[in-house]
TORKOL-4160 file (C-alpha; in steps of 0.2 Angstrom, whole numbers, padded with zeros to 4 digits, m for minus):
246
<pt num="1" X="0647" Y="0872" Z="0441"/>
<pt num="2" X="0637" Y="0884" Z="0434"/>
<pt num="3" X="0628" Y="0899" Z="0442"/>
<pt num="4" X="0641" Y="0914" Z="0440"/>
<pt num="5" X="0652" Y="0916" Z="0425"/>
<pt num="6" X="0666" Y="0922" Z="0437"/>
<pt num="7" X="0667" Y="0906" Z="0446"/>
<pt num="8" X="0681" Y="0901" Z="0436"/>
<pt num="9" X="0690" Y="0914" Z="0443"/>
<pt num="10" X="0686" Y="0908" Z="0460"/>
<pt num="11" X="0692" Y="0890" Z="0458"/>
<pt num="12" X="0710" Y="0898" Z="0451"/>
<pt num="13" X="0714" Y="0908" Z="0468"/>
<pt num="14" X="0710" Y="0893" Z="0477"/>
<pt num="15" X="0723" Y="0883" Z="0469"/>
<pt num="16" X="0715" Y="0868" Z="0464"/>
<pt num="17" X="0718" Y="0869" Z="0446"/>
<pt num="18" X="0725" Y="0850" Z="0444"/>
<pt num="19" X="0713" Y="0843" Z="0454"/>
<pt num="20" X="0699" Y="0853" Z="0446"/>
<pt num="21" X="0706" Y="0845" Z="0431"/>
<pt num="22" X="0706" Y="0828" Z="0435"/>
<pt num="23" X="0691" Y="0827" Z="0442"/>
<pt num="24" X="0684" Y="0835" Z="0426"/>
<pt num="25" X="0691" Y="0824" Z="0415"/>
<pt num="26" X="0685" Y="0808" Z="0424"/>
<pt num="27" X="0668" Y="0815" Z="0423"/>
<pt num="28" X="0670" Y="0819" Z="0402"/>
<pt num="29" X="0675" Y="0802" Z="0402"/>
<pt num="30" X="0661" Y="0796" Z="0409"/>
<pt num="31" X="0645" Y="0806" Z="0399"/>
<pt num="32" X="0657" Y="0801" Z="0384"/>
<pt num="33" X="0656" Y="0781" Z="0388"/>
<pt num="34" X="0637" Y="0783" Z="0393"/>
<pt num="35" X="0634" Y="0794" Z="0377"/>
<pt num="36" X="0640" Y="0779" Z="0367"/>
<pt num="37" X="0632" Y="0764" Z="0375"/>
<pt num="38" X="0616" Y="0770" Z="0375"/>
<pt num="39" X="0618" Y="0776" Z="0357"/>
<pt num="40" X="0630" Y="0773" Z="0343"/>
<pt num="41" X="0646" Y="0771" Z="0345"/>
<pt num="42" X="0651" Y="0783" Z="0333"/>
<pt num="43" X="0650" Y="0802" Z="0335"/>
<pt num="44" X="0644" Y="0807" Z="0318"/>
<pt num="45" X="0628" Y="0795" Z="0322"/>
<pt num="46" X="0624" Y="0799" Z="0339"/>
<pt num="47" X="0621" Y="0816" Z="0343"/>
<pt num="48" X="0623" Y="0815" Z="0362"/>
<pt num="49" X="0639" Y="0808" Z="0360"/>
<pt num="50" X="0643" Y="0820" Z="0349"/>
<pt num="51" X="0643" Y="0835" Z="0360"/>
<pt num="52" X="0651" Y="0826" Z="0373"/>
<pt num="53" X="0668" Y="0823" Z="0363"/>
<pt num="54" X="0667" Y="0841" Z="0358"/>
<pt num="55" X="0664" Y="0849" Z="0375"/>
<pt num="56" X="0679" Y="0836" Z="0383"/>
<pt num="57" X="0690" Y="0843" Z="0368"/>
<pt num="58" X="0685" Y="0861" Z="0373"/>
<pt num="59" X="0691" Y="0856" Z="0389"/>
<pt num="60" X="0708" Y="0848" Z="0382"/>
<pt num="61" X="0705" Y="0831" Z="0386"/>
<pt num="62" X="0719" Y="0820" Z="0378"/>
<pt num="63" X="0711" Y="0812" Z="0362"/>
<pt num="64" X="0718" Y="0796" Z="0371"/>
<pt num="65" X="0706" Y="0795" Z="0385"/>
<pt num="66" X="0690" Y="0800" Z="0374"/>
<pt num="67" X="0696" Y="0784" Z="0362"/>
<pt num="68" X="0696" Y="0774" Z="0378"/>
<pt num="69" X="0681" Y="0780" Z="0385"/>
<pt num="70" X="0671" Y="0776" Z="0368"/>
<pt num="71" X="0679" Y="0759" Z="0369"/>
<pt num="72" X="0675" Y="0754" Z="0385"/>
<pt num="73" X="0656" Y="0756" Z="0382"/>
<pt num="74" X="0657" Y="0742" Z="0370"/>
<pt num="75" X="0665" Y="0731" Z="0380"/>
<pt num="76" X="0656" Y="0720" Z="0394"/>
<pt num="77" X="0664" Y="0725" Z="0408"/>
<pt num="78" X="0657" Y="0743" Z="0407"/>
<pt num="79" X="0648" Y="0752" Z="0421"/>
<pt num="80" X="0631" Y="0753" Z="0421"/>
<pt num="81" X="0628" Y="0769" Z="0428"/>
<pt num="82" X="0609" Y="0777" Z="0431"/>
<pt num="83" X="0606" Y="0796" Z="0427"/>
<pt num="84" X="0598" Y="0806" Z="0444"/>
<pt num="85" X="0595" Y="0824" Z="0447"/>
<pt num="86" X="0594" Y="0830" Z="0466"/>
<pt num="87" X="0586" Y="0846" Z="0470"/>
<pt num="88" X="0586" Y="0855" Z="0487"/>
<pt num="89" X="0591" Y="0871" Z="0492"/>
<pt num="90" X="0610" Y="0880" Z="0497"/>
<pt num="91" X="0614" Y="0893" Z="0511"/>
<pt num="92" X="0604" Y="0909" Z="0508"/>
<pt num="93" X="0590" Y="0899" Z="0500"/>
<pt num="94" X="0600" Y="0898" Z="0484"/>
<pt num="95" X="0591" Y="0884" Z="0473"/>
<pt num="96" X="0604" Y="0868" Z="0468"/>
<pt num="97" X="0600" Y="0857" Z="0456"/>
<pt num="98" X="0615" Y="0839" Z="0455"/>
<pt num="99" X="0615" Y="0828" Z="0442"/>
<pt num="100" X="0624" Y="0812" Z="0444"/>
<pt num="101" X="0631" Y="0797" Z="0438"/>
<pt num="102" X="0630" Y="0782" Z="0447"/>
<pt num="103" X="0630" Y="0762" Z="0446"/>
<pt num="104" X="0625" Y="0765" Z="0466"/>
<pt num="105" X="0610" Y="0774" Z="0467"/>
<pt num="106" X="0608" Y="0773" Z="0486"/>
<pt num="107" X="0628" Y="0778" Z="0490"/>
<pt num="108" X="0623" Y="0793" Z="0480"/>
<pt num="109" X="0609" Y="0798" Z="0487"/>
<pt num="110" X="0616" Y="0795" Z="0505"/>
<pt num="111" X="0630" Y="0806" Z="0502"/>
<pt num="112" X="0621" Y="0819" Z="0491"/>
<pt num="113" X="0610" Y="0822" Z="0507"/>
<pt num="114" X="0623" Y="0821" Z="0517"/>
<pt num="115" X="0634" Y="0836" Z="0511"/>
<pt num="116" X="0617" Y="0846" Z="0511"/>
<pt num="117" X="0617" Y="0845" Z="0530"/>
<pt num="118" X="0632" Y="0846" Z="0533"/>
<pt num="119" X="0635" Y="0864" Z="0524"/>
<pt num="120" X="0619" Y="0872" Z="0528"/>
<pt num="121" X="0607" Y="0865" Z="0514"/>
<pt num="122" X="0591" Y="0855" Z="0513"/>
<pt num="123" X="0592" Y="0841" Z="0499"/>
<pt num="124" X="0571" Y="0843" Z="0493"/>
<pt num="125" X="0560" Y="0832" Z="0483"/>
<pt num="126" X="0563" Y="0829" Z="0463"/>
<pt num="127" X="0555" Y="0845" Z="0457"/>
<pt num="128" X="0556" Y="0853" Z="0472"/>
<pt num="129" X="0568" Y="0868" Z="0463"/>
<pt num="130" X="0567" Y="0863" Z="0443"/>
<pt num="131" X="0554" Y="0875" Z="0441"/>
<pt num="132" X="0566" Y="0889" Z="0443"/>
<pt num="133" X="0577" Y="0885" Z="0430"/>
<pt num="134" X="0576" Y="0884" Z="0410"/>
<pt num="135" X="0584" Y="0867" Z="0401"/>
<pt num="136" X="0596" Y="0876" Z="0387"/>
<pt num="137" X="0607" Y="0872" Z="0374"/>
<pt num="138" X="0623" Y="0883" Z="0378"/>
<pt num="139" X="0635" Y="0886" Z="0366"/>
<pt num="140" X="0651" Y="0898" Z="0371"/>
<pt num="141" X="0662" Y="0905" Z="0358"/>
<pt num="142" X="0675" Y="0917" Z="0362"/>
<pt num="143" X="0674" Y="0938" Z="0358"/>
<pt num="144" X="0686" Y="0935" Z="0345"/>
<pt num="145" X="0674" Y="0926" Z="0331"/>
<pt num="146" X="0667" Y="0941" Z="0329"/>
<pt num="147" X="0657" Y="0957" Z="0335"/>
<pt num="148" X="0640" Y="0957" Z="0342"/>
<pt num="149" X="0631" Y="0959" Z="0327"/>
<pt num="150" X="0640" Y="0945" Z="0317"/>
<pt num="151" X="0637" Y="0932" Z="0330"/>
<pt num="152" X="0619" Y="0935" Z="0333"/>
<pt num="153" X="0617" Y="0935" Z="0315"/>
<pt num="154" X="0623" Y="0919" Z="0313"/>
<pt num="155" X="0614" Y="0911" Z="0328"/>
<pt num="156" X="0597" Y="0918" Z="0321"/>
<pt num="157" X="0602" Y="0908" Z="0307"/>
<pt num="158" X="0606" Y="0894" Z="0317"/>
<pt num="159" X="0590" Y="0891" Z="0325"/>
<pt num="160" X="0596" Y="0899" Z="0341"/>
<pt num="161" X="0583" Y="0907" Z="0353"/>
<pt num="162" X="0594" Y="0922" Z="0360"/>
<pt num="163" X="0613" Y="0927" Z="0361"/>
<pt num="164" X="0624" Y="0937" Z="0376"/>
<pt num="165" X="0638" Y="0944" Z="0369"/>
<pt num="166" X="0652" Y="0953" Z="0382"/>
<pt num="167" X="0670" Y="0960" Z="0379"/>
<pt num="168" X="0673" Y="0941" Z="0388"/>
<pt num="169" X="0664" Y="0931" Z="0373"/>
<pt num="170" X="0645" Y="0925" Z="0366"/>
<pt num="171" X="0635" Y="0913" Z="0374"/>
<pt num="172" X="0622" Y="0907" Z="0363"/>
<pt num="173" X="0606" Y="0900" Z="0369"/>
<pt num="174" X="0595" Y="0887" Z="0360"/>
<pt num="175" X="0580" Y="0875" Z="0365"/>
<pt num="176" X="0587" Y="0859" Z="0374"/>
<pt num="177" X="0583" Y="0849" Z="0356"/>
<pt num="178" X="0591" Y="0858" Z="0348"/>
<pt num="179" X="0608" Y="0859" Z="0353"/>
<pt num="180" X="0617" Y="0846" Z="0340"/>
<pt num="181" X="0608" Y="0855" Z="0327"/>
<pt num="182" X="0612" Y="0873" Z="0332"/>
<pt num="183" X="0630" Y="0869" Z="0338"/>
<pt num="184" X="0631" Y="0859" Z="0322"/>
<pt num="185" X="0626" Y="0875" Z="0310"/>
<pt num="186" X="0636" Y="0887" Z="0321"/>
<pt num="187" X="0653" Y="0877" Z="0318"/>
<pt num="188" X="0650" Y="0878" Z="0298"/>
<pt num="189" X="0646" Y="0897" Z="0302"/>
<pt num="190" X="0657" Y="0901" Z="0316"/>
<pt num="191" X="0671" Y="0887" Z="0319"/>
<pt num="192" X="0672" Y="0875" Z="0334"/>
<pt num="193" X="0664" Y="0884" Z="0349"/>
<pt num="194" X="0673" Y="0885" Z="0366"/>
<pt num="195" X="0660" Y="0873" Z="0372"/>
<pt num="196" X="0641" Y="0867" Z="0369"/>
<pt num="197" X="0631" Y="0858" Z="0383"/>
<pt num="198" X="0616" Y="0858" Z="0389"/>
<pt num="199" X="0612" Y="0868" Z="0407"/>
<pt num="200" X="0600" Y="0871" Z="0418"/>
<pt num="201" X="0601" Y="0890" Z="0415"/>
<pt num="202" X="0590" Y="0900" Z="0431"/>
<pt num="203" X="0574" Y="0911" Z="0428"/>
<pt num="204" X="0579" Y="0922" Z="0441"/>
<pt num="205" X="0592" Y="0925" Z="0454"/>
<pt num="206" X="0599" Y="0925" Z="0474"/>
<pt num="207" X="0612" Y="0939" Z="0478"/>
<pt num="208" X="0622" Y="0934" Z="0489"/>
<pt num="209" X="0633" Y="0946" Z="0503"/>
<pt num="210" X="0651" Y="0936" Z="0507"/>
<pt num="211" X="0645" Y="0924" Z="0522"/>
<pt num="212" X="0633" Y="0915" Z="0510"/>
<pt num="213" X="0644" Y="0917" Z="0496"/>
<pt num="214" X="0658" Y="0907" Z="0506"/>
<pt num="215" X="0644" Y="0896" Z="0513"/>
<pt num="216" X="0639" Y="0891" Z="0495"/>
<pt num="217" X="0655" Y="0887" Z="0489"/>
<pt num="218" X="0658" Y="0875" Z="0500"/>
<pt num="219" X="0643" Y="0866" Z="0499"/>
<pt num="220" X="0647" Y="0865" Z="0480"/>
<pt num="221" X="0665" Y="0861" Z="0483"/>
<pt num="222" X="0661" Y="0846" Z="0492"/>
<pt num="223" X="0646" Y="0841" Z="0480"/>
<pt num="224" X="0657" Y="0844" Z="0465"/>
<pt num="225" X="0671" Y="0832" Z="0474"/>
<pt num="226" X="0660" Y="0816" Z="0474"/>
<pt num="227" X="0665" Y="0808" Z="0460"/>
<pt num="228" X="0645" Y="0802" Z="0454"/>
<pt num="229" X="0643" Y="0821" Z="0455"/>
<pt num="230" X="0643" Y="0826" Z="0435"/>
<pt num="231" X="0636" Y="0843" Z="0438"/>
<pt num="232" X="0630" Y="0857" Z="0451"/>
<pt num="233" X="0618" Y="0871" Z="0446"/>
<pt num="234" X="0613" Y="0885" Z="0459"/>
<pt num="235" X="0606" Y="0902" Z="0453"/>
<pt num="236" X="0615" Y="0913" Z="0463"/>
<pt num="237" X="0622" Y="0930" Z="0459"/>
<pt num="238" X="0638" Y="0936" Z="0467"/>
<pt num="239" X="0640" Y="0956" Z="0466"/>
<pt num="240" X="0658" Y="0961" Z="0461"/>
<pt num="241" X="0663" Y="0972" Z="0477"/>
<pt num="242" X="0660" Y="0955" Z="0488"/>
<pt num="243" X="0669" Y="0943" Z="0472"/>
<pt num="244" X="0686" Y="0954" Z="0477"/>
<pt num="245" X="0684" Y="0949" Z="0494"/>
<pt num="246" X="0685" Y="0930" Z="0490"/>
C-alpha cells in the first residue's frame, strides 16, 4: 500500500501484523519467481530480479523462500501469471491504481470490480486515473546513513532526480529506468537501502476527513487481501488530528 507514509502505523493498531506478513511475503515470492522466468535466473544478470530479492530481504523474507521462489521459475510446473493494472476511483474520489498478478485474468478482474462496488468505489478504464500519478524509482534508507546534506549528495551522484529527507528517514526518487542503476550506486555510497521499488508516486493529493478515511481503508483492506493483488496505490492525504482518531 502506498499513499500515506503513516499507513504502517495504521495496519499495527489493527493487529494484523502476521497476517500482513504473510500475505506480503507470498506476494515477494511471487514478483521474485516472475522477475526470474522472464529474465535470468540469477540476480546479478537480471535487473528486475534484482530489486526484488532486495526489497523481500528489506522485508525479512527467510533466504529460504526467495531460493525457492528463484527455483520454481525454472521448473515446468511454474505459474504463468499475466501483469494487469486496474484503475477506478475510492470513496472521496481518491484515485486507486491495483497492480496484479494473475494466471486468471477474468477471476481478477471480476473480483477487482467487485470489491470496488462493494466499498463505495468505481473500478474505471485503463488510464482512467494513471495520469495523476508519476512511475518512480523509490529508494528508502533510514535517518541514520546520514544528515540531509550527505544523503542528497550522494543521490545527485547517483543519478537520482530529487531526495525527502525527515527525522523518520530519506526517500530517494529516480526515473522508473533508473532504479537498478541509482539503487545500485547508492549501496556502494550508502549501504543496503531499507528498500528500492518502483511506485506509482501521485502528482497531487485528496484529504480526507475520518468517514472517508475509514471508507478507504477498507476498500484497500479487502483489495490488498486478494491474493492476485501485488500492490494498491491511492493519492490520498490523511491530516494528523483525524490519523489519532483511527
Amino acid at each position: 500500500m502506498a499513499g500515506h507514509s503513516k499507513w504502517a502505523n495504521i495496519q499495527h493498531r489493527k493487529g494484523r501484523q502476521d497476517a500482513i506478513r504473510s500475505k506480503l511475503f507470498s506476494k515477494l515470492a511471487k514478483e521474485i519467481t516472475v522477475a526470474a522466468k522472464m529474465g535470468d535466473p540469477d540476480p546479478e544478470k537480471n535487473p528486475r530480479l534484482r530489486l526484488a530479492v532486495k526489497e523481500a530481504k528489506s522485508n525479512s523474507v527467510p533466504k529460504d523462500v526467495i531460493e525457492r521462489a528463484i527455483k520454481k521459475s525454472l521448473g515446468g510446473d511454474a505459474e504463468n501469471y499475466e501483469e494487469i493494472r486496474y484503475e477506478g476511483y475510492g470513496p472521496g474520489g481518491v484515485a486507486v491504481i491495483v497492480e496484479a498478478m494473475t494466471d486468471n485474468r477474468n477471476r481478477t478482474a471480476s473480483n477487482v470490480r467487485s470489491t470496488f462496488g462493494k466499498h463505495g468505489g468505481n473500478l474505471g478504464e485503463t488510464g482512467s486515473v494513471a495520469f495523476m500519478f508519476d512511475r518512480k524509482g523509490q529508494i528508502s534508507y533510514p535517518a541514520s546513513v546520514g544528515d540531509a546534506d550527505t544523503v542528497m549528495m550522494a543521490a545527485l551522484e547517483a543519478g537520482a532526480e530529487d531526495v525527502e529527507s525527515t527525522d523518520e528517514g530519506h526517500v530517494i526518487w529516480c526515473a522508473d529506468t533508473d532504479l537498478a542503476e541509482v539503487s545500485n550506486a547508492l549501496e556502494v555510497a550508502l549501504g543496503d537501502s531499507d528498500s528500492s521499488k518502483l511506485v506509482w508516486k501521485p502528482q497531487t493529493t485528496t484529504e480526507l476527513d475520518l468517514e472517508g478515511a475509514q471508507k478507504l481503508m477498507k476498500l484497500i483492506d479487502a483489495l490488498e487481501d486478494d491474493d492476485d493483488v501485488q500492490n494498491v496505490t491511492a493519492n490520498f492525504e490523511i491530516p494528523d488530528e483525524v490519523m489519532s482518531q483511527l
